[in-house]
C-alpha positions as CSV (number, residue, x, y, z in Angstrom):
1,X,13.5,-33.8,-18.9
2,X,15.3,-30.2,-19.8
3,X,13.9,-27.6,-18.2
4,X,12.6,-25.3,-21.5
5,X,8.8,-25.4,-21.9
6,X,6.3,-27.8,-22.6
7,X,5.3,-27.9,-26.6
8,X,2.1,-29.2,-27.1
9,X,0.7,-30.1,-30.8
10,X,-3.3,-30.7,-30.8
11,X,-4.3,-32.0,-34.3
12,X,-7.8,-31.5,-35.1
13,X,-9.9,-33.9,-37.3
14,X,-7.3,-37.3,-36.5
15,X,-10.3,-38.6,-36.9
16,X,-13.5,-38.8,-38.9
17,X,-16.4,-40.8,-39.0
18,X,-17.3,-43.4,-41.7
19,X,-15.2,-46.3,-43.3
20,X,-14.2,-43.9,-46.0
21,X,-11.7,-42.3,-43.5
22,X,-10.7,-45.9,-41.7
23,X,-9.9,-46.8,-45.8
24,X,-7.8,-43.6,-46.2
25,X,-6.0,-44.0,-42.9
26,X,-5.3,-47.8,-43.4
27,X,-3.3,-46.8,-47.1
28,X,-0.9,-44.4,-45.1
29,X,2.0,-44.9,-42.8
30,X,2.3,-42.7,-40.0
31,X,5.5,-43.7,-39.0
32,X,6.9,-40.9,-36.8
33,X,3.2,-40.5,-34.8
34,X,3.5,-44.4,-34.4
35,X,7.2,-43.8,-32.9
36,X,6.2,-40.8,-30.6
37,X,3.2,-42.1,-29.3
38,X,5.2,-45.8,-28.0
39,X,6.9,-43.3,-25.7
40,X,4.0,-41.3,-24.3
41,X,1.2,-42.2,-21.9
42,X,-2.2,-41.1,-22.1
43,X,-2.8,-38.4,-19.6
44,X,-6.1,-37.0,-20.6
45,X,-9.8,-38.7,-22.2
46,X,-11.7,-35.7,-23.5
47,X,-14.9,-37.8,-23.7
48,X,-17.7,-35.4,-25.6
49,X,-20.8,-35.7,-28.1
50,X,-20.8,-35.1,-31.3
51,X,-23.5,-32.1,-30.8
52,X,-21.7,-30.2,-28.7
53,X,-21.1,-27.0,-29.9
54,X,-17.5,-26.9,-29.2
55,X,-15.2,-29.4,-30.8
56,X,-12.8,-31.5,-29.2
57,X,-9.7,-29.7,-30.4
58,X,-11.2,-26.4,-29.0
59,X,-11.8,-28.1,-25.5
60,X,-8.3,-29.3,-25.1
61,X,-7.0,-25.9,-26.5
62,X,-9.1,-23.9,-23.8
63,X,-7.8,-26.7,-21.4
64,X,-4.2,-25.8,-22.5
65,X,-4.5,-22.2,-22.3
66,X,-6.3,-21.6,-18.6
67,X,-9.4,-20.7,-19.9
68,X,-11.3,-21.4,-16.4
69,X,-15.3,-22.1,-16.5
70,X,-15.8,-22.9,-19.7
71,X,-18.8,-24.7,-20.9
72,X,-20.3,-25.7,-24.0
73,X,-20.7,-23.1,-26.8
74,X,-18.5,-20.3,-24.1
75,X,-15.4,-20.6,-24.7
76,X,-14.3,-17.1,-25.2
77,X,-12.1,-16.9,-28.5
78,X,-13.4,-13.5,-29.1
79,X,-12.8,-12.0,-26.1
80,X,-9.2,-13.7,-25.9
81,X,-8.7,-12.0,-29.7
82,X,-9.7,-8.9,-28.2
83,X,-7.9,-8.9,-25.2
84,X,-10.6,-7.7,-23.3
85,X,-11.5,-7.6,-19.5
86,X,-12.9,-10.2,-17.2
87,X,-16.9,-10.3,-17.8
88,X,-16.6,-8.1,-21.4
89,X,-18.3,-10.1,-23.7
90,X,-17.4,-10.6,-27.0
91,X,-18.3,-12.7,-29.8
92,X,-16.7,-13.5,-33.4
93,X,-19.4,-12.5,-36.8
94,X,-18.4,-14.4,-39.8
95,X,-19.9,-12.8,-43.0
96,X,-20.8,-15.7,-44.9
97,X,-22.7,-17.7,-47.7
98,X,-25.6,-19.8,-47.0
99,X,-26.6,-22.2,-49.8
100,X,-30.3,-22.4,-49.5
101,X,-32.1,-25.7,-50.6
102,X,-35.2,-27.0,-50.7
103,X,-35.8,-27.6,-47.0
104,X,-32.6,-26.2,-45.2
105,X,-29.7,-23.7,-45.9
106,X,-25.7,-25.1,-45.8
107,X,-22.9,-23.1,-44.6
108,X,-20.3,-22.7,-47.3
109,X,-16.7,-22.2,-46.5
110,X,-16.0,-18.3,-45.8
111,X,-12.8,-18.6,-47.2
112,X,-14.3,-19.4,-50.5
113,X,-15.9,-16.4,-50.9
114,X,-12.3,-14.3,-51.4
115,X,-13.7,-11.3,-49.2
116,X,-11.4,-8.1,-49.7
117,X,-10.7,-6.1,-46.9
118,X,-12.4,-3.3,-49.1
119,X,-15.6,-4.8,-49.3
120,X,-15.7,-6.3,-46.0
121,X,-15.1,-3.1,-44.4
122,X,-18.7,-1.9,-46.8
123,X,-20.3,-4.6,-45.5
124,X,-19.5,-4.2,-42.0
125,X,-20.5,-0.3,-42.1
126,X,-23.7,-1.6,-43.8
127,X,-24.8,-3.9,-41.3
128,X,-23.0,-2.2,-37.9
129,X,-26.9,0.2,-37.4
130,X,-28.7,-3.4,-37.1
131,X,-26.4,-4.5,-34.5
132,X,-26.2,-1.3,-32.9
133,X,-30.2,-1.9,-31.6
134,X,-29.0,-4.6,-29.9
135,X,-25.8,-3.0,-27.8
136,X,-23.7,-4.5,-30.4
137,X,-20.8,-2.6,-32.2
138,X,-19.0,-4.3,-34.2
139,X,-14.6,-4.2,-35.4
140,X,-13.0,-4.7,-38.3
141,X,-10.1,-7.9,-37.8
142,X,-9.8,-9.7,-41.1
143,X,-12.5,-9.9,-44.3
144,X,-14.4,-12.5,-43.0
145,X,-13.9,-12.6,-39.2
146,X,-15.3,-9.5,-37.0
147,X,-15.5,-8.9,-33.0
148,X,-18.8,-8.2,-31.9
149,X,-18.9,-6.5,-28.8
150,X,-22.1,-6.9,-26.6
151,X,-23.4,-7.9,-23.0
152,X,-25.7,-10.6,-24.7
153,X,-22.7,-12.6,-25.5
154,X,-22.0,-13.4,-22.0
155,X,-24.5,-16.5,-21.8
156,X,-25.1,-17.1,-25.2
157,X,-23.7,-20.4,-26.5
158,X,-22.8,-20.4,-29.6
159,X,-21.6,-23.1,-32.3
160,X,-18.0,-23.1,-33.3
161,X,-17.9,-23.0,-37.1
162,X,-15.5,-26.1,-37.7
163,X,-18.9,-27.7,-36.4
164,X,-21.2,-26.3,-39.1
165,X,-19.4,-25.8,-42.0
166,X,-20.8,-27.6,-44.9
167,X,-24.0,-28.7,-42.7
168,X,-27.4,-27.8,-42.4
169,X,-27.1,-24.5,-40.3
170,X,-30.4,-25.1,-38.3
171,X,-29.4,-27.6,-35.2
172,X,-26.4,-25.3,-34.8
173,X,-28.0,-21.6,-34.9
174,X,-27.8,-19.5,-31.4
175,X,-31.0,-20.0,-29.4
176,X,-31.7,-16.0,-29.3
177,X,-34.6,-14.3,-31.0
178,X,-32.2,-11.2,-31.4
179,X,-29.5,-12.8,-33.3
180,X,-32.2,-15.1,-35.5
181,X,-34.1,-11.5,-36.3
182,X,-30.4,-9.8,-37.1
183,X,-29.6,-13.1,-39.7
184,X,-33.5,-12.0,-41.2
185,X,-32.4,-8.6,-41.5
186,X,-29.0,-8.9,-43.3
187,X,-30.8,-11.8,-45.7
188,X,-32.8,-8.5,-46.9
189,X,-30.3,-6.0,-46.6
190,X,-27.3,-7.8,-48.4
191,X,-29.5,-9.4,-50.8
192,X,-29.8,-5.8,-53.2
193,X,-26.2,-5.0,-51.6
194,X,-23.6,-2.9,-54.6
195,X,-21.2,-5.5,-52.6
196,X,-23.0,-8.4,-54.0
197,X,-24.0,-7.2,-57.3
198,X,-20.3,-6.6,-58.1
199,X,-19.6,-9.8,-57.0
200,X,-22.2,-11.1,-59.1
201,X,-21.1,-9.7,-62.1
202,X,-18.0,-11.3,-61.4
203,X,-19.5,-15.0,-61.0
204,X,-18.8,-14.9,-57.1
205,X,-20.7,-16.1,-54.2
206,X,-22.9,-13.7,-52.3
207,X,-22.5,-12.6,-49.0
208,X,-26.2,-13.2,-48.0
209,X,-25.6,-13.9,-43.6
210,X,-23.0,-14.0,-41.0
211,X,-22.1,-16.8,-38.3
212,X,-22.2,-15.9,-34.6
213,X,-19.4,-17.7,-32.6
214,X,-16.6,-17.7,-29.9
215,X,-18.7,-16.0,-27.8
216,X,-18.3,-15.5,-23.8
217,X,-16.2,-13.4,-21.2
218,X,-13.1,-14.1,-19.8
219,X,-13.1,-15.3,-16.4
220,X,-11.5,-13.4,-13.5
221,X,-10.0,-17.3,-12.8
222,X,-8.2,-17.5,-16.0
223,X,-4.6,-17.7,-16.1
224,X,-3.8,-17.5,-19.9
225,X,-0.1,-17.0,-19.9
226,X,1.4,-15.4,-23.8
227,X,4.4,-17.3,-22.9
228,X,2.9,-20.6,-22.8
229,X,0.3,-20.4,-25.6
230,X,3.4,-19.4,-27.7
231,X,4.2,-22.9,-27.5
232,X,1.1,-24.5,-28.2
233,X,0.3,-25.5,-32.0
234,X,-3.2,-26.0,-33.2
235,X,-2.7,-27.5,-36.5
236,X,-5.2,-27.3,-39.7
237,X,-3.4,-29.1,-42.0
238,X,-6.3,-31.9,-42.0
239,X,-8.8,-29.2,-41.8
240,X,-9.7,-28.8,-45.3
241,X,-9.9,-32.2,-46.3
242,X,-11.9,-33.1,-43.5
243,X,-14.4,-30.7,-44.4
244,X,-14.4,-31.4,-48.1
245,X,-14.6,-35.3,-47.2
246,X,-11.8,-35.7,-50.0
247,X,-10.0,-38.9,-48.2
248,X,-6.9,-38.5,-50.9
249,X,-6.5,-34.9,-49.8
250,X,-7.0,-36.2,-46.0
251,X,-4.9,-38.9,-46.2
252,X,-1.7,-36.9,-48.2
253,X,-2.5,-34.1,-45.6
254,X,-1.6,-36.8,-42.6
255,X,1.4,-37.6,-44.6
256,X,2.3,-33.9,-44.5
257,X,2.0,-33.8,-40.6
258,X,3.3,-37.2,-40.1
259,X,6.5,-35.8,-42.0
260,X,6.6,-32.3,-40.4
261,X,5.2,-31.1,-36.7
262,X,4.6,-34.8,-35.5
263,X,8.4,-35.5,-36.7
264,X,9.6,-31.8,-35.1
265,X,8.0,-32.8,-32.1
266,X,9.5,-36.3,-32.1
267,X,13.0,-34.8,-32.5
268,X,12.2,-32.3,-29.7
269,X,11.1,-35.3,-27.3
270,X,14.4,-37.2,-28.5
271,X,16.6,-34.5,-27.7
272,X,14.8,-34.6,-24.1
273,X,12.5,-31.5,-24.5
274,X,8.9,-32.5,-23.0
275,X,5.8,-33.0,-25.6
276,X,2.3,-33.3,-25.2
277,X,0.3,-34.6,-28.1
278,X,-3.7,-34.0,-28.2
279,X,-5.4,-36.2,-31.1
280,X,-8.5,-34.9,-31.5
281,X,-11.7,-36.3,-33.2
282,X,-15.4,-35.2,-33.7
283,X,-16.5,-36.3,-30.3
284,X,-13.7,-36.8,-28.0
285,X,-10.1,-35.9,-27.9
286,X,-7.1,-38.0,-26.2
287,X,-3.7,-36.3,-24.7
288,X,-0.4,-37.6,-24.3
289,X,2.5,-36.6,-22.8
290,X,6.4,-37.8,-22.7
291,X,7.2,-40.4,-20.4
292,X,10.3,-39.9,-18.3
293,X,13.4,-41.7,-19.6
294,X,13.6,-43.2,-16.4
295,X,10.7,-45.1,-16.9
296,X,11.0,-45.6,-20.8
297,X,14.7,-47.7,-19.3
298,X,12.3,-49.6,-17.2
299,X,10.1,-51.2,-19.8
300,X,12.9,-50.9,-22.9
301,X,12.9,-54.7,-22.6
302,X,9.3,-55.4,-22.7
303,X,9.2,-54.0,-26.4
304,X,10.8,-56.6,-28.3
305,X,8.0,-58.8,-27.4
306,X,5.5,-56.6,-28.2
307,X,3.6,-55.8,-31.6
308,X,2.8,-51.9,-31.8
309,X,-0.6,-51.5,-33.4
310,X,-0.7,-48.7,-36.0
311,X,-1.5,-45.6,-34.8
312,X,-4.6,-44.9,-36.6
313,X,-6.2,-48.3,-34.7
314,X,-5.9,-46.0,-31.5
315,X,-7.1,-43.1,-33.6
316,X,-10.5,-44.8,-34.6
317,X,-11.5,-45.2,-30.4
318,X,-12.0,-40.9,-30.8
């Protein structure tokens, strides 16, 4: 192997549950994941439940970046976003739509909601004296994702949103009687809000509560390295899809990865670089890595007499 660094693709969502995704996969062929993954060996079983409140693709990311002691629902993205010191706790706060039916409220997709920085930044000096009661002060990063700065982030779990979206909020909420009074509060303060009357007028979803994730503190152990993570791809091209539970979309959108990073990387393994792969699915995750071309020579014969199962068999054992 060269000696440049390791690049490591972890694909979120390789696999859902049901038949309608087994019938998706089963119409597509994955021809270049099928070729890289005859010359890796599984290094790694990421072996989860399907209620935890981090995903897979989450666990092998905090895995591939040195996040040390990280358990479920503390894996500290915010305080990684916000480059903050050892045992600072931080937390993301989505501003976000909940669909209320007759006996629970969904999570809609923030994204859909079109936020401007404008309005966000209205919304965020609207709610920031309710947060401020409770140590919390909150910054500005993009129109639907915030920092939250605040000692009760340090040991509260929290549920990662690719877990809730489009899901009955309640099994996923954060077990705190602050946070569940600060959701009441903003329900009454954003219901009467100029923001969402505007956006009323305008036929758009209101902003009517926020999501509390990423939350935790860095640990003094952690060895995140810039250099490294600048070589580690998280892709969400299945995202979407996934969440939609639109198996055309899902299936074109493995296609699309198939043909780009999962080729790239096959090309990069070719020309000798070393890969890792991470497939990850709503439970568990597995990672591969290269397997040196010294043993690859040792067992070149043995593949002629042996019938490589498409890659999406493997995929359905997530």
């Amino acid at each position: 192997m060269s000696s440049e660094p390791l690049h490591h693709l972890i694909v979120p969502f390789a696999q859902c549950v049901g038949d309608d995704w087994l019938q998706a996969m089963s119409t597509i062929a994955l021809k270049n994941l099928d070729k890289l993954l005859r010359s890796m060996q599984r290094i790694d079983t990421d072996a989860g439940l399907a209620d935890c409140l981090s995903p897979p693709h989450e666990r092998v990311l905090a895995k591939a970046l040195h996040l040390a002691n990280t358990s479920d629902g503390l894996i500290p993205w915010a305080a990684l976003q916000a480059k903050a010191k050892p045992d600072q706790a931080w937390a993301f706060i989505t501003p976000c739509h909940w669909a209320m039916g007759r006996e629970h409220a969904t999570l809609t997709d923030p994204a859909a909601l079109e936020l401007s920085e404008a309005d966000a930044r209205v919304l965020l000096a609207a709610m920031q004296p309710y947060f401020a009661t409770d140590s919390i002060t909150l910054h500005y990063l993009e129109p639907t994702r915030w920092l939250a700065e605040g000692e009760m982030f340090g040991k509260l779990p929290s549920a990662s949103l690719d877990r809730v979206l489009g899901r009955n909020v309640d099994p996923w909420l954060a077990k705190s009687k602050q946070i569940k009074l600060l959701q009441n509060e903003m329900q009454m303060l954003l219901y009467t809000h100029p923001v969402n009357d505007a956006r009323s007028t305008k036929g758009q979803r209101s902003v009517n509560s926020f999501w509390l994730s990423g939350t935790g503190a860095l640990s003094e152990k952690s060895t995140f390295n810039p250099v490294t993570a600048a070589h580690i791809t998280s892709s969400r091209t299945l995202a979407q899809a996934a969440f939609n539970s639109d198996w055309a979309a899902y299936a074109a959108a493995w296609a699309a990865l198939d043909a780009g990073p999962v080729a790239d990387l096959l090309a990069r393994q070719r020309a000798g670089g070393s890969v890792q792969l991470s497939l990850c699915g709503e439970s568990s995750a597995m990672t591969f890595k290269s397997m040196p071309p010294s043993f690859l020579s040792k067992i070149k014969h043995l593949k002629a007499y042996l019938r490589p199962e498409p890659a999406y068999r493997m995929l359905s054992l997530l």
